[in-house]
N, C-alpha and C positions, 0 to 999 in steps of 0.2 A: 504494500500500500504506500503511496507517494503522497506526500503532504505539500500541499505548495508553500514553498516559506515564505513567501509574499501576501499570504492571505492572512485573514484578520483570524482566524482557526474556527471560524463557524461554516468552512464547507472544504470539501476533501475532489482533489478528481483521485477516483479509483481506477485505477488497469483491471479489467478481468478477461479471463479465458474467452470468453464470447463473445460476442457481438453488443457493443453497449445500445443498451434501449435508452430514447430518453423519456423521461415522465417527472412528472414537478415536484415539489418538493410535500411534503406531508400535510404542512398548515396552509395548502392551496386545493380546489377541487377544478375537475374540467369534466362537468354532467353532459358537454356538448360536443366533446370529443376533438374543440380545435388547437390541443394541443397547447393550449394557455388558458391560464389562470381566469376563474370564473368573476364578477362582480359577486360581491355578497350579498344573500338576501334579505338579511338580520338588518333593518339599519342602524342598529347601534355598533358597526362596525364598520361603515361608511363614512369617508371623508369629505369634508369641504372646507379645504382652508382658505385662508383670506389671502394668503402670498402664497405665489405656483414658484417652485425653482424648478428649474431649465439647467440641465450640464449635456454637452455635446461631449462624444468622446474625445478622451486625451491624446489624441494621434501629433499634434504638433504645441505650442507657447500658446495656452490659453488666452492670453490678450489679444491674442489675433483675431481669436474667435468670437472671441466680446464682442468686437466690435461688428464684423460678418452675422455676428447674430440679434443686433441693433433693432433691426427693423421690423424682424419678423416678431419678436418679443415686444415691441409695441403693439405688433396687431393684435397678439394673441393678449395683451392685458385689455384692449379694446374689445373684443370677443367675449371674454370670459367675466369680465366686469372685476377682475383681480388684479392684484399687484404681481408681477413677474421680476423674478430676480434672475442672475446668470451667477449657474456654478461653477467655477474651475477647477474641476477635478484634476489631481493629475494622476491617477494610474486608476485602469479599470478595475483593480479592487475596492478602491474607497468610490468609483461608481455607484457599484453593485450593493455596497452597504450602504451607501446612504440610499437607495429606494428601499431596500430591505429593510430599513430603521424609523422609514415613515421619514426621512429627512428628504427626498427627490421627487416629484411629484410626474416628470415629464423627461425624457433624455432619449439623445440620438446615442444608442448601444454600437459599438464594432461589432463587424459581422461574426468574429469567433466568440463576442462576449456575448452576445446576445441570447444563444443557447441557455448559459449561464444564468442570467437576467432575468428570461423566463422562466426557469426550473425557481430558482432559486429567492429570488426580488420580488415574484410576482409581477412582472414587464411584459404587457399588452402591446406588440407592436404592430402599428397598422400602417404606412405607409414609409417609404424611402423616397429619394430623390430618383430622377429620371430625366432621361432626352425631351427634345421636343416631341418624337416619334414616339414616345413609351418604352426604348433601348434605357437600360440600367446594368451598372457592374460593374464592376473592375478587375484586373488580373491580378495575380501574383509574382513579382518578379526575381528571381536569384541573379542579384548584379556583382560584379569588381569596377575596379578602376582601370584604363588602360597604364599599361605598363605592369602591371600585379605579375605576371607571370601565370595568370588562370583563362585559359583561352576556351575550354569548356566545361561545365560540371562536373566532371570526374579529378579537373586539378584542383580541389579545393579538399582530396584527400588529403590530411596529414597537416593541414592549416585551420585556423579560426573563422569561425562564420558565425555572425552575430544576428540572432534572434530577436522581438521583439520583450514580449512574456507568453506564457503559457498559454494564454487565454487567445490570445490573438488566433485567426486563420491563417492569413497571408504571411503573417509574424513571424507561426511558430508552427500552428495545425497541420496545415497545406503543407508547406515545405515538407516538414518532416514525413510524410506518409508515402510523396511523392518520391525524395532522395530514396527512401528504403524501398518502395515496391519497383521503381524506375531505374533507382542506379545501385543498389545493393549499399548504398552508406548509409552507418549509425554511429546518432549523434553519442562521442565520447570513444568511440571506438575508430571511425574514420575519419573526422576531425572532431575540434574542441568547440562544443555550443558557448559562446558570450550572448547573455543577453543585456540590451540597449534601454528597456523599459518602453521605447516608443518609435513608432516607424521615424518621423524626422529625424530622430538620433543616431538610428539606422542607417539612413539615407546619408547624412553627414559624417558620419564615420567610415563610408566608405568615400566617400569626395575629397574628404580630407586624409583618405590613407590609413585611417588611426587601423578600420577595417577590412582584412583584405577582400571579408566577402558577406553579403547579408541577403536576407528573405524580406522582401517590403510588399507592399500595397502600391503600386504604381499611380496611381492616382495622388497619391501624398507626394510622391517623387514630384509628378507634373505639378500640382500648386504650387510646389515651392520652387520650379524653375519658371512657374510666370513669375511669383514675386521676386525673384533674383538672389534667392536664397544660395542658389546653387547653378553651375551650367551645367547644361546637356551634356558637354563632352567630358565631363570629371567622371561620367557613370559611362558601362558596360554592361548590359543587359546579356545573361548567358543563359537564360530561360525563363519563357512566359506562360502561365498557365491558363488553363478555360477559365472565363469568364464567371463571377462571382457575384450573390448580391452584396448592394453598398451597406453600409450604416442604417441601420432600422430606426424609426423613429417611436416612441407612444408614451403611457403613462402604468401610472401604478394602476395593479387593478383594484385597489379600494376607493377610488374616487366616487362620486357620485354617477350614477349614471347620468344625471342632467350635464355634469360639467366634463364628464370624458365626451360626450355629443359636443360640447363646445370646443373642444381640446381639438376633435377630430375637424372641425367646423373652418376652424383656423389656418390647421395645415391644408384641407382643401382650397379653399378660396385666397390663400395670400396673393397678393397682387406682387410677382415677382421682379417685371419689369424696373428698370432703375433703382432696386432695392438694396440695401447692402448685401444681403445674400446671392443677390444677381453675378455682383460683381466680384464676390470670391469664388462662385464654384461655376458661372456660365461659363468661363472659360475651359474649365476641365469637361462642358458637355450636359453639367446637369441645371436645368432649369422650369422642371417642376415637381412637385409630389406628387405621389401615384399611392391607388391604395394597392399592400400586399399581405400575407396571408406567412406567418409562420411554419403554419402545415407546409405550404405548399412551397415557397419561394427556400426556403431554410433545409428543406430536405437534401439539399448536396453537402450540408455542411453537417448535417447530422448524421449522415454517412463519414465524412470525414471522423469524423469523432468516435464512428463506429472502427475504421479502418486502423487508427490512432489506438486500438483498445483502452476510450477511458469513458467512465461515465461520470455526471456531476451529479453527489448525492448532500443533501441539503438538513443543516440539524437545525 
């Protein structure tokens, strides 16, 4: 049994023999089978509080995101007739506990956390970002730097390759299930896992050399080459994988049903155009919300998880 030592000790991922099933945690129900946590019927176990917070995942320098997340948190304090605050988490384990604490009301989950989130947080997620055309996802990419001496995947035996954390897909998930059933390497054995805590750290570690090779989100890659964080040519891209979903969006599932309808209400209708969100993620391609479905859109990654042999079991 593997304990993650990042975690605050109130959830374990377990390795087992078999195929991990996911299913939620004990003090959640799912009478409807989709796969996430019910609203309560009791209403003395319902919430509505007066201030909503909002934390996006910690993939990059939260102030950036403060600010990228401006507009849309004004509309949704317009919407819900609430105060909205912005969290800045920085690692998806204090995420995950603050919804699980009754501290997070609303948060865009990474795609490897979001498993988590739901099992565990009780995280209803309904809609991600998308194209104009309704296209959403992103890859995973395994980069070096030119000059590294790593011309394809298999030179990264017997060298460092830095991960993001456990939780992550693109991070840590994906990578690892891919090198072992694709290229016959395991982490500790054919080379040494570092991990970074966060894709841009990733991303930066390899630009700057610190890394000779890392598993990121490519999409993290691309924002921070509009913003000028990094150029194009510091990276080397040495494999790209199928297409993924983005960052989930939703809320706790003890909110009020009135005000999860408004919560959803918000993310529908925001008027994206010339919005500060417009202008941080249009350029990577996403420029609306779309509704999706955990069941459905999340199953490549719950297979991932299965292929990983771990499941997340929730105290």
């Amino acid at each position: 049994m593997k304990r993650l030592g990042w975690w605050l000790g109130s959830l374990l991922l377990v390795p087992t023999l078999a195929q991990a099933q996911f299913s939620l945690g004990e003090r959640y129900s799912d009478a409807d089978g989709d796969m996430v946590a019910d609203i309560p019927t009791d209403p003395a176990e319902l919430k509505d509080p007066a201030t909503l917070v909002f934390a996006y995942t910690p993939v990059e320098d939260p102030a950036v995101y403060a600010d990228a997340w401006s507009d849309f948190l004004e509309y949704l304090a317009e919407k819900t007739g609430k105060k909205v605050q912005f969290f800045p988490v920085q690692s998806n384990a204090a995420q995950i506990e603050a919804m699980r604490a009754g501290r997070l009301q609303i948060a865009g989950f990474n795609t490897g956390s979001t498993p988590l989130a739901v099992a565990c947080a009780g995280f209803r997620p309904f809609t991600m970002m998308a194209a104009d055309d309704g296209s959403f996802g992103y890859e995973m990419e395994i980069i070096t730097y030119p000059g590294s001496g790593i011309d394809k995947v298999e030179d990264i035996k017997g060298r460092e390759m830095a991960f993001t954390s456990e939780t992550s897909n693109s991070g840590y998930k994906a990578p690892s299930a891919i090198l072992k059933s694709d290229y016959g390497m395991v982490a500790g054995t054919d080379f040494t896992p570092v991990f970074s805590g966060k894709h841009d750290n990733s991303v930066l570690g390899v630009a700057n050399k610190d890394y000779p090779a890392a598993a990121i989100a490519n999409k993290v890659a691309r924002r921070m080459e509009q913003r000028g964080v990094i150029k194009p040519e510091q990276l080397k891209t040495l494999y790209t994988s199928q297409t993924f979903p983005t960052t989930s969006y939703g809320m706790a599932h003890n909110l009020t049903p009135e005000l999860q309808e408004k919560i959803k209400d918000a993310f529908r209708t925001f008027p994206w155009e010339g919005s500060s969100l417009a202008e941080e993620f249009t350029p990577v391609g996403e420029t609306q919300f779309i509704p999706i479905s955990f069941k459905k859109e999340w199953e490549v990654i719950r297979k991932i998880d299965a292929a990983n042999n771990v499941q997340y079991h929730c105290r």
